[in-house]
LOGUGU-706488 format. One record per residue (C-alpha): residue number from 0; residue in three letters; x, y, z. Coordinates in nm, 4 decimals, padded with zeros to 6 digits. Example, Ala and Ser with C-alpha at 12.3 -4.5 7.8 and 13.67 -1.06 7.14 Angstrom:
<node 0, 'ALA', <01.2300, -00.4500, 00.7800>>
<node 1, 'SER', <01.3670, -00.1060, 00.7140>>
***
This chain:
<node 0, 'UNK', <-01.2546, 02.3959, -02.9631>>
<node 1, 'UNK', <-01.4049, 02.4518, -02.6246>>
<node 2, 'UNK', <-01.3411, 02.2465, -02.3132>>
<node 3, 'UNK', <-01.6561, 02.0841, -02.3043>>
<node 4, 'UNK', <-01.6495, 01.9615, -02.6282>>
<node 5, 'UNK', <-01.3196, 01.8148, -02.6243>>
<node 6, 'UNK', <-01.3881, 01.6325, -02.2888>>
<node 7, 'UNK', <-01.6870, 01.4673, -02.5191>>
<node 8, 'UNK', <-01.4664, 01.3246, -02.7775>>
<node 9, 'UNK', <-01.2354, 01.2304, -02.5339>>
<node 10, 'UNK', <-01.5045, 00.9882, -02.3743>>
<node 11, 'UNK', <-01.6262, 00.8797, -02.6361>>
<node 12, 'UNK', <-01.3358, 00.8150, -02.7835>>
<node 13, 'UNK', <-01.1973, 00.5510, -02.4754>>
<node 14, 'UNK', <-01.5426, 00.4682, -02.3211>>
<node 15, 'UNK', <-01.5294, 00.0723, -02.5019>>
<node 16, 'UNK', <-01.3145, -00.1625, -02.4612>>
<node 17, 'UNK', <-01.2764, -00.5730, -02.4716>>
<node 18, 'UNK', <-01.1380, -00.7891, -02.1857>>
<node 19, 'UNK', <-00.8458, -00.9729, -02.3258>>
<node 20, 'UNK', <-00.7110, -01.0769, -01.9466>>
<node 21, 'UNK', <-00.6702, -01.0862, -01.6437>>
<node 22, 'UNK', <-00.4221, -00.9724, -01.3313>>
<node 23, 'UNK', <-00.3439, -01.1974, -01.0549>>
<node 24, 'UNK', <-00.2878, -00.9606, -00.7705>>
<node 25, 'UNK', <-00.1881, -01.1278, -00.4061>>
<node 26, 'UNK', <-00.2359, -00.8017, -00.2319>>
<node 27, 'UNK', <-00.3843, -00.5000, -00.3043>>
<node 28, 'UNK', <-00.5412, -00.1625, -00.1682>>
<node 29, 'UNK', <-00.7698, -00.2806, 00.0323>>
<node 30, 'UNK', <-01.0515, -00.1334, -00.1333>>
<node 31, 'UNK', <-01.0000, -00.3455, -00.4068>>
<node 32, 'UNK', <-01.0138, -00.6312, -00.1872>>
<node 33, 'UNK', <-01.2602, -00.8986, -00.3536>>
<node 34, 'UNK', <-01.2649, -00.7181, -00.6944>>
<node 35, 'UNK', <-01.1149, -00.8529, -00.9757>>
<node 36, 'UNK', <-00.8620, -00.6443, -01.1858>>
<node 37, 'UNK', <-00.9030, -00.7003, -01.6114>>
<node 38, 'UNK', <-00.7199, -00.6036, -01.8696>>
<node 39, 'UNK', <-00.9052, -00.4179, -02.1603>>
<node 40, 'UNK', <-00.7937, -00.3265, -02.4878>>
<node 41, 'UNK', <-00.9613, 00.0197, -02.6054>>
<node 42, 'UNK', <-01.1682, -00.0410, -02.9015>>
<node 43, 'UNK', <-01.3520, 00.2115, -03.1185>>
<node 44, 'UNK', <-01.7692, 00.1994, -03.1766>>
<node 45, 'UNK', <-01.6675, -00.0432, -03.4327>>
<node 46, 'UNK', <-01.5180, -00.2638, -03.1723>>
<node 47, 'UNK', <-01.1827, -00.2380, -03.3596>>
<node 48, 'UNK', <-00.8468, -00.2196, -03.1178>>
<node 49, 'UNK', <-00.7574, 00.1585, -03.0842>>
<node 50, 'UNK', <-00.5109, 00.2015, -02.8298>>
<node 51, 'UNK', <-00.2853, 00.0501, -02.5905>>
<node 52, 'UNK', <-00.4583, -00.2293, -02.3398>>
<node 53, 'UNK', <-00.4388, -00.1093, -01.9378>>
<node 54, 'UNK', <-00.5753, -00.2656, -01.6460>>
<node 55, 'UNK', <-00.9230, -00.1332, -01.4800>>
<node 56, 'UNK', <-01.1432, -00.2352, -01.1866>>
<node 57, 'UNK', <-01.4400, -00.5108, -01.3197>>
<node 58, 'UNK', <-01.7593, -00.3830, -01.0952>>
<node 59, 'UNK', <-02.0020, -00.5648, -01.3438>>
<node 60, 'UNK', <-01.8497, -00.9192, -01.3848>>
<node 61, 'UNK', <-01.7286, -00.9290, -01.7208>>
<node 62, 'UNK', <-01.5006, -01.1811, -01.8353>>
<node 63, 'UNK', <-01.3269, -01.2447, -02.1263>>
<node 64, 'UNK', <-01.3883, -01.1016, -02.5086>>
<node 65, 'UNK', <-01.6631, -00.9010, -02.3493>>
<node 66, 'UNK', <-01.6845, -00.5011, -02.4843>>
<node 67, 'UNK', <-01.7068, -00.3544, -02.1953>>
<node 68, 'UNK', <-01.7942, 00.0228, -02.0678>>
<node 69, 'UNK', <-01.5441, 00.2352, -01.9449>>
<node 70, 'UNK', <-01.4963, 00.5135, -01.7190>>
<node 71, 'UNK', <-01.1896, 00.6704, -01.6075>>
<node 72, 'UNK', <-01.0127, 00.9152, -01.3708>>
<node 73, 'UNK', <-01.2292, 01.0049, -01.0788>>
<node 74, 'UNK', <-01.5573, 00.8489, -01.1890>>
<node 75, 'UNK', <-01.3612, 00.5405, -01.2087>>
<node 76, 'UNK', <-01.3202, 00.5790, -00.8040>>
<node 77, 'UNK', <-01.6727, 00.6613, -00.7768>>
<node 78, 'UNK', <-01.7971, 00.3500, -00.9647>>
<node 79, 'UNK', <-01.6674, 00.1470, -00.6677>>
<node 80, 'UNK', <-01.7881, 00.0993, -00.2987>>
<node 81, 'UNK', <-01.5531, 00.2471, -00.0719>>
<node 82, 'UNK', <-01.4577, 00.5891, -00.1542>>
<node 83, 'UNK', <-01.1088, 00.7259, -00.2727>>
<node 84, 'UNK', <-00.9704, 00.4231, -00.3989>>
<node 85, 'UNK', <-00.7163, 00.4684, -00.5845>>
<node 86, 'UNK', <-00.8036, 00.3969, -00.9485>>
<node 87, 'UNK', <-00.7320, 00.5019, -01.2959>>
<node 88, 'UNK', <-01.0105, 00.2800, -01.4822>>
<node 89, 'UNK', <-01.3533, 00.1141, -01.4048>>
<node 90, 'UNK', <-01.5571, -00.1151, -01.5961>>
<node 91, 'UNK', <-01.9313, -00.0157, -01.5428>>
<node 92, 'UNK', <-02.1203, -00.2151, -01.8206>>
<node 93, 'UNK', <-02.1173, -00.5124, -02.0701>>
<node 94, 'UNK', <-02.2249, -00.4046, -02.3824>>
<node 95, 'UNK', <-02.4820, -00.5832, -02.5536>>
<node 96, 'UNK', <-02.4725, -00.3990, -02.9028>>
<node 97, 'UNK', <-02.3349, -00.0522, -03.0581>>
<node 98, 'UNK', <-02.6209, 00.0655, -03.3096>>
<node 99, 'UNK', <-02.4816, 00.4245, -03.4659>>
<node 100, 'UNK', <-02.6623, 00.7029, -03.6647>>
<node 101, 'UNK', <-02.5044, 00.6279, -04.0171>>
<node 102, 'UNK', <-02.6494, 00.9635, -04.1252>>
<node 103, 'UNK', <-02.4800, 01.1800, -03.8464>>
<node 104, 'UNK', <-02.1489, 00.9462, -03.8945>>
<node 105, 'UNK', <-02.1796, 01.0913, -04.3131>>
<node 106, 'UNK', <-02.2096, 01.4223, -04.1861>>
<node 107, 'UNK', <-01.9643, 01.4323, -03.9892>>
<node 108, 'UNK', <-01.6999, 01.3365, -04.2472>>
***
């Protein structure tokens, strides 16, 4: 498998997820000051749990039960305002609805 494909599953295998909380944080880097940390449960394009839930940086307002977009690593730093904060995850969308090939999916089995 080459590099670039693998980094392609791996996104879009962990790119949804659904808020199921929230951290209360008194301090925090302070260029997360004013954002609101959520926790997210990975979930595949089915928007069926996959995963272990982790925290990640809400830039879009979501709230609870929403699937959610995800980005991680650096792009997760670059999502927010100030630069090199230190994140692992960002939340960058709410989705509104998955709609999938169903021909490609049979395919690809």
């Amino acid at each position: 498998m080459t590099p670039s494909i693998r980094s392609v599953s791996i996104l879009v295998a962990v790119n949804l997820g659904r808020v199921i909380g929230t951290v209360v944080a008194e301090r925090k880097y302070e260029g997360l000051e004013g954002l609101k940390l959520l926790v997210v449960q990975p979930v595949d394009e089915q928007e069926k749990d996959k995963g272990t839930p982790f925290v990640a940086v809400d830039t879009v307002r979501a709230g609870p039960g929403d699937v959610v977009i995800l980005v991680g690593a650096r792009e997760a730093a670059l999502a927010l305002d100030e630069a090199f904060v230190p994140v692992d995850a960002a939340i960058v969308g709410i989705v509104d609805s998955v709609d999938l090939d169903r021909r490609r999916q049979a395919r690809a089995r």
